[in-house]
C-alpha positions as CSV (number, residue, x, y, z in Angstrom):
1,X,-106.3,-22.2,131.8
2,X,-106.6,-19.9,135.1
3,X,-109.4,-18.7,136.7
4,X,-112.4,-16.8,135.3
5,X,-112.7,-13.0,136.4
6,X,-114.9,-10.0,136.3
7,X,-113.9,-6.9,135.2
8,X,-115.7,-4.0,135.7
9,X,-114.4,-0.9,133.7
10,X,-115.2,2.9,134.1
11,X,-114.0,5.6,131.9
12,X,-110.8,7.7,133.2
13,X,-111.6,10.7,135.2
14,X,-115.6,10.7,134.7
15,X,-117.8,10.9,138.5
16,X,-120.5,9.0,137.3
17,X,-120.4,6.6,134.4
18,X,-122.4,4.1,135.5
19,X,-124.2,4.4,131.9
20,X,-120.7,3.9,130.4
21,X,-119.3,1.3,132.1
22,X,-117.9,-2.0,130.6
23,X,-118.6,-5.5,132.7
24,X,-116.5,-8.3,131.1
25,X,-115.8,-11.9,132.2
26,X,-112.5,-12.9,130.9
27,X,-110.6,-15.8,132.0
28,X,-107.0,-14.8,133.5
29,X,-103.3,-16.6,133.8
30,X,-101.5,-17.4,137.0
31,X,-100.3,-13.5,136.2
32,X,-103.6,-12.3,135.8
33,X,-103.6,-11.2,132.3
34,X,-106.2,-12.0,130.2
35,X,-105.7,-14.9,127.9
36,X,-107.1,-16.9,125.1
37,X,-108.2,-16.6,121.5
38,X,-111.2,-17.5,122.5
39,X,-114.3,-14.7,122.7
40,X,-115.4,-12.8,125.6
41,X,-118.9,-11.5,127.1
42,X,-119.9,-8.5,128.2
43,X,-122.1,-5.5,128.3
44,X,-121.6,-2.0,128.5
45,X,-124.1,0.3,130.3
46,X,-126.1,-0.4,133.7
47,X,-128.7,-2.4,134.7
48,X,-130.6,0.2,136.2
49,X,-131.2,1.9,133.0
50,X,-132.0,-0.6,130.7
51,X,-131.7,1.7,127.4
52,X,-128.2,1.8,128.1
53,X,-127.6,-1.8,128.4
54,X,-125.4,-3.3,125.2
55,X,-124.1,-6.8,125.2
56,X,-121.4,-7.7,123.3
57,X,-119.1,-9.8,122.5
58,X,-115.4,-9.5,122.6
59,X,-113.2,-11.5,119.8
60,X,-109.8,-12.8,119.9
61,X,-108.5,-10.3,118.4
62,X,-110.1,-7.2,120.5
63,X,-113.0,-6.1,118.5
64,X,-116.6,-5.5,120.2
65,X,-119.0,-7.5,118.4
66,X,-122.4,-5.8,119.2
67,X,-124.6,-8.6,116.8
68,X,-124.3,-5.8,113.8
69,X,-121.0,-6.0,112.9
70,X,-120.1,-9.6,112.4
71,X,-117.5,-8.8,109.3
72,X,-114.1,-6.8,109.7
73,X,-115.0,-3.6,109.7
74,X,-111.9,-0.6,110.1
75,X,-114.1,1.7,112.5
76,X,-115.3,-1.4,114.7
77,X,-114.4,-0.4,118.5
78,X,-112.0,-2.2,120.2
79,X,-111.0,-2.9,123.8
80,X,-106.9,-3.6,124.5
81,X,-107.6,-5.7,127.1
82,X,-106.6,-9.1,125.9
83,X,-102.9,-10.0,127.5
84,X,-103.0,-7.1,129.8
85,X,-102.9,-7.5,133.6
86,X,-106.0,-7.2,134.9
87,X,-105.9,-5.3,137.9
88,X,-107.8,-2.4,139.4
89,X,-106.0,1.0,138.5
90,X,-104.7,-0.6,135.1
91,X,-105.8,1.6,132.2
92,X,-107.2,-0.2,128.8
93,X,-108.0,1.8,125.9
94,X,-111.2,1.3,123.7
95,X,-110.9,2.6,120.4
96,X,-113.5,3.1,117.4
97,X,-112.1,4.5,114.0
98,X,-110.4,7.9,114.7
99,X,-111.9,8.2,117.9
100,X,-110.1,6.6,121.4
101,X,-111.3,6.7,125.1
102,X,-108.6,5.7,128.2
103,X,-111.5,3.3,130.7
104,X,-109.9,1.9,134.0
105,X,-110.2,-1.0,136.0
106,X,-112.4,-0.3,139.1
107,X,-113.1,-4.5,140.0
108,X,-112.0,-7.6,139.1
109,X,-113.8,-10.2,140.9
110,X,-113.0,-14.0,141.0
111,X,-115.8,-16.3,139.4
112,X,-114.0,-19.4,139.7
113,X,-115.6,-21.6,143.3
C-alpha cells in the first residue's frame, strides 16, 4: 500500500462552505491516487457546527454510506474519488440520483509518520 492522506473537499466556486465540506482519509499510491476496495471514512460538514456534521462511510465502489442506506440503492450519493489523483485543484464529482455537484480538492495532508 502507500501512504494514508487527508483530503479535505469544498464545493466548486462557493466562498464559504465550511458546512459543506467533505474530510476523507483515503490511502494513496506512489502516484497519489486513491486506491483500494477497501472502505473509506469521513464526514461532511464542520466541526464548529455540530448539526452539520455527517459521518460516513465511503465503499469500494464510491457510494456514501451514511448508516441508513446499507443496501444498493439507485439515488445513493456518490463521491468519484476512488483512482483519481489526489491533489489540490483536482475536481471530484459527488452525485445523488439526478442531481450532481463538481467539490474540489483544497488539502491533502500526509497521515503516514
Amino acid at each position: 500500500m502507500g501512504d494514508i492522506v487527508r483530503v479535505t473537499l469544498f464545493p466548486s466556486g462557493v466562498e464559504d462552505a465550511t458546512d459543506r465540506q467533505i474530510v476523507l482519509d483515503l490511502a494513496i499510491d506512489a502516484d497519489g491516487a486513491a486506491v483500494g476496495p477497501f472502505p473509506a471514512f469521513g464526514r461532511i460538514g464542520d466541526f464548529k457546527r455540530p448539526g452539520t456534521l455527517f459521518p460516513f462511510t465511503l465503499m469500494g465502489d464510491g457510494r456514501l454510506d451514511y448508516g441508513a442506506h446499507a443496501g444498493d440503492v439507485p439515488t445513493q450519493d456518490k463521491l468519484a474519488i476512488r483512482n483519481e489523483v489526489l491533489a489540490p485543484g483536482a475536481e471530484i464529482l459527488r452525485t445523488g440520483g439526478d442531481r450532481s455537484e463538481s467539490f474540489v480538492i483544497a488539502i491533502v495532508t500526509s497521515l503516514t509518520a
